[in-house]
ZAMARGU-4260 file (C-alpha; in steps of 0.2 Angstrom, whole numbers, plus 5000, padded with zeros to 4 digits):
<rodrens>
0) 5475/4975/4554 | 5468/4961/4566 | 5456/4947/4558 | 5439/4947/4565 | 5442/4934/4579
5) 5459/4945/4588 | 5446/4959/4587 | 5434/4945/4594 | 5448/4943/4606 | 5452/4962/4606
10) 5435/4965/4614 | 5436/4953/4628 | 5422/4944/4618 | 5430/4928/4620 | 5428/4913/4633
15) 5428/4896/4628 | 5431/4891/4611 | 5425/4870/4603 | 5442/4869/4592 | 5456/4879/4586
20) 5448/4877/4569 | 5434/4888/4574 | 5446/4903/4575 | 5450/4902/4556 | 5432/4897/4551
25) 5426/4913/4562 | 5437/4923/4549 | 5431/4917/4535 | 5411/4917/4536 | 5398/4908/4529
30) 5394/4898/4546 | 5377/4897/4550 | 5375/4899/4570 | 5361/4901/4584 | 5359/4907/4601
35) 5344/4907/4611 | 5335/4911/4626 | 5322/4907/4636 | 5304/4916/4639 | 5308/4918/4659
40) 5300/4936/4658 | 5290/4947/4644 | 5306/4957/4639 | 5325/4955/4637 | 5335/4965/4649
45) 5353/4972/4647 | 5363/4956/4650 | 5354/4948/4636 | 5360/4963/4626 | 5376/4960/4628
50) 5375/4943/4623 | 5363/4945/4609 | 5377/4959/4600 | 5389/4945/4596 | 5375/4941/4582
55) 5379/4957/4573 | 5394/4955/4573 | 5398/4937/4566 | 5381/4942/4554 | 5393/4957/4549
60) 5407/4946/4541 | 5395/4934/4533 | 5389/4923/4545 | 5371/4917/4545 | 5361/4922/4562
65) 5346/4911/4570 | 5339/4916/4585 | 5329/4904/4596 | 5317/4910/4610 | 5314/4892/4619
70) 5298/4890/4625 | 5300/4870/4629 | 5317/4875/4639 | 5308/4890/4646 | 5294/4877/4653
75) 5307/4867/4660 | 5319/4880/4669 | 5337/4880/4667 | 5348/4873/4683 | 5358/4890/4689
80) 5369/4880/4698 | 5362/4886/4716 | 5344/4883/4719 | 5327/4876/4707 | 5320/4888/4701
85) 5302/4892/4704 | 5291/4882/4689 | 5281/4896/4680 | 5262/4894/4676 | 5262/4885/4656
90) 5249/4903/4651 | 5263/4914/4659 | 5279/4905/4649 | 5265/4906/4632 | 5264/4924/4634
95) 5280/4930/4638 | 5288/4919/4624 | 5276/4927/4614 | 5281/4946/4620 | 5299/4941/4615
100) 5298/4934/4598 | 5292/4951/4593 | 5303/4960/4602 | 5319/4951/4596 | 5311/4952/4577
105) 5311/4972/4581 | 5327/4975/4590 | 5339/4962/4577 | 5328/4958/4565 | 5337/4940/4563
110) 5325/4924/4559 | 5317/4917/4578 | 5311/4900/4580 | 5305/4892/4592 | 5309/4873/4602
115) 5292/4869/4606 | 5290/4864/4588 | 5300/4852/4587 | 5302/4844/4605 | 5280/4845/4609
120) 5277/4830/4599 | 5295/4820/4607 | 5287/4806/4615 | 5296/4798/4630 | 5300/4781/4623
125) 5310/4792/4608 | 5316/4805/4622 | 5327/4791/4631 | 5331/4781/4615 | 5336/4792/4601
130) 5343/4805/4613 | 5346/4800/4631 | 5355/4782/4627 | 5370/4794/4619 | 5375/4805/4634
135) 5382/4798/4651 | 5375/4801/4667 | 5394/4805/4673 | 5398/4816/4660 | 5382/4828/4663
140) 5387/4826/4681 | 5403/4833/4677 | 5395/4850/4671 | 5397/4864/4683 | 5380/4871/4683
145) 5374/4853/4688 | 5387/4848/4700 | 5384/4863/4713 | 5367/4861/4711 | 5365/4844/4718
150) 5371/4851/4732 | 5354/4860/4736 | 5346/4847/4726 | 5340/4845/4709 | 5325/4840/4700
155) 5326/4825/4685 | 5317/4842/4675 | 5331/4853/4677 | 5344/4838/4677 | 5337/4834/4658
160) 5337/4852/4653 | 5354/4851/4643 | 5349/4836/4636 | 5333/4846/4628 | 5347/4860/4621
165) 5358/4846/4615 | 5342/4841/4607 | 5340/4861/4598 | 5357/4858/4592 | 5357/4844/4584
170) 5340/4847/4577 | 5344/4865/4570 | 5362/4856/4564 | 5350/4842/4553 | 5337/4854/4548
175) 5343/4871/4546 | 5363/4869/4542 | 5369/4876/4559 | 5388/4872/4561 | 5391/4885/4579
180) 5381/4889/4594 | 5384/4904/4602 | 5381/4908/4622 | 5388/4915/4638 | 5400/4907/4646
185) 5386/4900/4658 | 5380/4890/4645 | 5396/4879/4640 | 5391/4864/4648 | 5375/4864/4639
190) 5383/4867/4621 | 5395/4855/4621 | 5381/4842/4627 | 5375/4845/4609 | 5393/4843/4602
195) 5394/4827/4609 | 5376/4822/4603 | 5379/4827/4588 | 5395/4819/4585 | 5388/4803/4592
200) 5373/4801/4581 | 5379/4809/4566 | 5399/4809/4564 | 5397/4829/4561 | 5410/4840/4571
205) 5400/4857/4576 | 5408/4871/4585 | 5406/4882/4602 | 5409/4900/4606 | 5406/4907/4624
210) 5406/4924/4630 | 5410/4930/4646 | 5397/4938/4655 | 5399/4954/4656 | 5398/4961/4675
215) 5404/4975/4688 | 5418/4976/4697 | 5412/4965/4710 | 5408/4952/4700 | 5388/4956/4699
220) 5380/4954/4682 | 5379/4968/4670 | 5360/4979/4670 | 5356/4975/4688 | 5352/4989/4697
225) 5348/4988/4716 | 5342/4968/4711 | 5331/4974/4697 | 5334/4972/4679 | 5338/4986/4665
230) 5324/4980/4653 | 5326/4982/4634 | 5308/4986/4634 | 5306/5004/4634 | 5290/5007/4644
235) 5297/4993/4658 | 5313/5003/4658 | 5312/5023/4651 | 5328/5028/4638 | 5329/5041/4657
240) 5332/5028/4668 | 5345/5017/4655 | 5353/5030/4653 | 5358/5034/4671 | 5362/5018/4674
245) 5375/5017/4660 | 5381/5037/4663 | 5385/5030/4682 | 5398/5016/4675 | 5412/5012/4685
250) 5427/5021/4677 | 5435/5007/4679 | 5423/4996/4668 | 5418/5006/4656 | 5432/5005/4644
255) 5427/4986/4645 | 5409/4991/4642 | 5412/5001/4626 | 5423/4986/4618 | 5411/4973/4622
260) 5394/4984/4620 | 5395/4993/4606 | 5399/4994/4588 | 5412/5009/4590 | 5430/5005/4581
265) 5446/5000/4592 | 5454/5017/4586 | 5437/5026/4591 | 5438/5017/4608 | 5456/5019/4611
270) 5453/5037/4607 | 5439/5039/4621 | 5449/5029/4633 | 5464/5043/4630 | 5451/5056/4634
275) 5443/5047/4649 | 5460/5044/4657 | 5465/5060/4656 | 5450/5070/4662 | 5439/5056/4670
280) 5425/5069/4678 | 5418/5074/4663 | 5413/5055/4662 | 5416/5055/4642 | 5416/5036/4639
285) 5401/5033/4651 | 5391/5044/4639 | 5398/5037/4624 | 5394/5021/4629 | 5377/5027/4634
290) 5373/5035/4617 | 5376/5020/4607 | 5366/5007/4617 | 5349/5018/4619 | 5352/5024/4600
295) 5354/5005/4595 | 5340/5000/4606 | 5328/5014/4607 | 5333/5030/4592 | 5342/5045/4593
300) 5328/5054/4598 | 5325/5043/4613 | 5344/5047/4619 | 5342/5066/4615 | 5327/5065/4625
305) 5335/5057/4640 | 5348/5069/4641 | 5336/5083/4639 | 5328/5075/4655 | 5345/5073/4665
310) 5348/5090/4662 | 5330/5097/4665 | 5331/5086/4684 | 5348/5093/4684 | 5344/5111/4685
315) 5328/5109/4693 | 5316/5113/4679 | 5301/5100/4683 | 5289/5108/4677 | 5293/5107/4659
320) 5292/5086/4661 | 5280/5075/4658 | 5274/5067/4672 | 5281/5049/4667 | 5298/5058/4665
325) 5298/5065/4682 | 5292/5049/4690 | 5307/5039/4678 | 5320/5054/4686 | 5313/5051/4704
330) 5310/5033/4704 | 5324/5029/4719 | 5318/5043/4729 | 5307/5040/4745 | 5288/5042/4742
335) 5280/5053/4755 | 5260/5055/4758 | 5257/5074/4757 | 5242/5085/4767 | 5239/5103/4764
340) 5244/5114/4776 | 5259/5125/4781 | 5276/5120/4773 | 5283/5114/4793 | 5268/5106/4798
345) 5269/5096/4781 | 5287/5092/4782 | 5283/5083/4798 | 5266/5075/4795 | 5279/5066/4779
350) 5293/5062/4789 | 5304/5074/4777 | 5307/5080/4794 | 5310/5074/4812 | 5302/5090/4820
355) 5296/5107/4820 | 5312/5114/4825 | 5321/5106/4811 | 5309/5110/4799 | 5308/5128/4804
360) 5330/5128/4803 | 5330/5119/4784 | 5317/5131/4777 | 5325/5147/4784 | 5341/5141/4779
365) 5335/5140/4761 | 5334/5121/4762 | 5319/5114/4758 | 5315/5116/4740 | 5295/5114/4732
370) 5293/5108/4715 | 5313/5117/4711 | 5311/5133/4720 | 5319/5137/4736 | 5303/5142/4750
375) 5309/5150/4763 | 5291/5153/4771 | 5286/5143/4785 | 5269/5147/4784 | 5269/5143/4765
380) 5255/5134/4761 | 5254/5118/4753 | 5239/5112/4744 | 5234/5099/4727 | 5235/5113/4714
385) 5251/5114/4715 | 5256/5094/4711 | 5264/5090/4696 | 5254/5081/4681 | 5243/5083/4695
390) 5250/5068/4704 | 5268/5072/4711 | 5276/5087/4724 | 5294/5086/4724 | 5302/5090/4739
395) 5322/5093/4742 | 5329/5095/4758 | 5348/5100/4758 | 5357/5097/4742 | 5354/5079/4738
400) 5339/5073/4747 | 5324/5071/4738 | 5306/5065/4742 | 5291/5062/4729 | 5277/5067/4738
405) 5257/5064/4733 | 5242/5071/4743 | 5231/5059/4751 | 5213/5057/4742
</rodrens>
């Protein structure tokens, strides 16, 4: 049977470690840990989830979890090792810290607490003195985050931003107990600032664990789609909309996925990855993997409703769907401004069509479908009454093509 940190390992779940004697402590429980984010948007998306899950786990085997949503670091902006980020207006980091807290109290129901409460009063004089005197210029020039950085350039904000983390550490070490900070592997320059804080102002050995982040097989970071982010927030991103996402997993990551994102056994895995490999089209692990991330984030019910929807888009039965869930099934698809008039004509005037001609050949061929039902009329016409929710038309031409249209007012 493996300890909890070879199934840590086990799940790929493993970067960087602070000491070999983490491994055995990991084992035995009782550490008190945090990991934290930063209020850069009003919702977590689903490469915080990956990272966030790790809290479960170690709260599973007795250790105690702190989440912290940094509203001091999220005023400040993290160096991404490329370019400065753009500074956020103070009443935009305010409110979406504020949307965060209370959606990380819903989704893992952990204790939150926030860095502006203790680094708001920190007066400069203190900053440089208590904090800055103990950390070398150099040795923060050595992190990687900072070092390819200064090649675009590099504020004295962002520069001091691990020092404001190493500051977190060592406050919630002093105050609350914590012994581990937890992160992805991005953040490793930052956590061990605070080790060596700590160590120099207080003689106390604390301990790091990185993650790698999870990502496809070209190396993009897990839960973007097409440069947008899957968000955990269900009315940002629908239970429809994740769950496609995650149904069209690579076969070759998913294994990976279902290790690392979900609470499923290694016999349980191991028996799904047998199953995948040997009949791969009925895609088996990605809906697995996708039925334990929207029940953990959203309900059963949310999941059974998403795969009602897929199935309902599927075979063509729109009119059954709520108008959000048809909008959620057709978001990629190209919006087209509809007049009434005869089918060909209409086909045209959107551009689902190049010509007359080509209209007349798709709709006699049984083409061009309206609202899920095949028209094989050219002179059929289109008019408001027939929209959707009374907003939507949804036109198909060929097999795969499809077009959300909307009459002009």
């Amino acid at each position: 049977m493996m300890t909890f940190y070879e199934e840590l390992e086990w799940r790929g779940l493993i970067n960087q470690i602070s000491s070999p004697e983490l491994i055995e402590k990991l084992n035995q429980g009782g550490m008190t840990f945090y990991i934290g984010t930063d209020p850069t948007a009003d919702s977590l998306h689903l490469g915080h989830y990956s990272s966030f899950l790790i809290s479960r786990r170690l709260q599973k085997v007795g250790h105690h979890p702190i989440l912290l949503v940094g509203l001091a670091t999220g005023l400040i902006g993290d160096p991404r090792g490329t370019v400065e980020r753009e500074l956020k207006a103070e009443a935009e980091v305010r409110h979406n810290y504020e949307c965060l807290r209370a959606q990380v109290e819903r989704l893992f129901g952990f204790e939150v607490v926030n860095n502006y409460d203790w680094v708001k009063d920190l007066n400069v004089i203190d900053f440089f003195r208590n904090y800055g005197k103990y950390i070398n210029v150099g040795y923060m020039l050595s992190k990687d985050h900072v070092r390819r950085q200064m090649e675009t350039g590099i504020s004295y904000a962002e520069f001091s931003y691990m020092l404001i983390q190493a500051i977190d550490f060592k406050h919630l070490h002093e105050t609350r107990g914590v012994d581990l900070q937890v992160a992805g592997s991005d953040q490793w320059g930052n956590i061990t600032t605070g080790i060596e804080l700590i160590r120099k102002t207080t003689g106390d050995e604390v301990f790091a664990l990185t993650m790698p982040l999870v990502t496809d097989s070209q190396g993009n970071k897990f839960g973007k789609s097409e440069g947008n982010a899957l968000w955990l927030d269900k009315n940002k991103t629908s239970s429809y909309e994740l769950y496609q996402f995650l149904l069209n997993s690579e076969d070759s990551q998913v294994i990976t996925y279902l290790k690392r994102l979900t609470f499923l056994t290694p016999e349980e895995i191991m028996d799904i990855e047998a199953q995948h490999l040997a009949q791969p089209e009925l895609r088996l692990a990605q809906k697995a993997l996708a039925r334990e991330i929207i029940t953990d984030l959203h309900g059963a019910e949310e999941f059974e409703n998403a795969v009602r929807i897929s199935e309902k888009l599927f075979a063509g039965d729109y009119e059954s769907l709520s108008l959000r869930d048809i909008k959620a099934g057709f978001s990629g698809a190209p919006q087209v401004q509809l007049s009434p008039g005869p089918l060909v004509e209409v086909l045209v005037s959107s551009g689902v069509c190049a010509s007359k001609r080509e209209a007349r050949e798709f709709v006699n061929n049984g083409a061009i479908s309206v609202n899920g039902k095949v028209e094989r009329d050219p002179a059929f016409e289109l008019s408001p009454q027939m929209a959707l929710g009374g907003e939507v038309v949804i036109l198909r031409r060929g097999k795969k093509k499809f077009y959300l249209g909307s009459f002009t007012a």
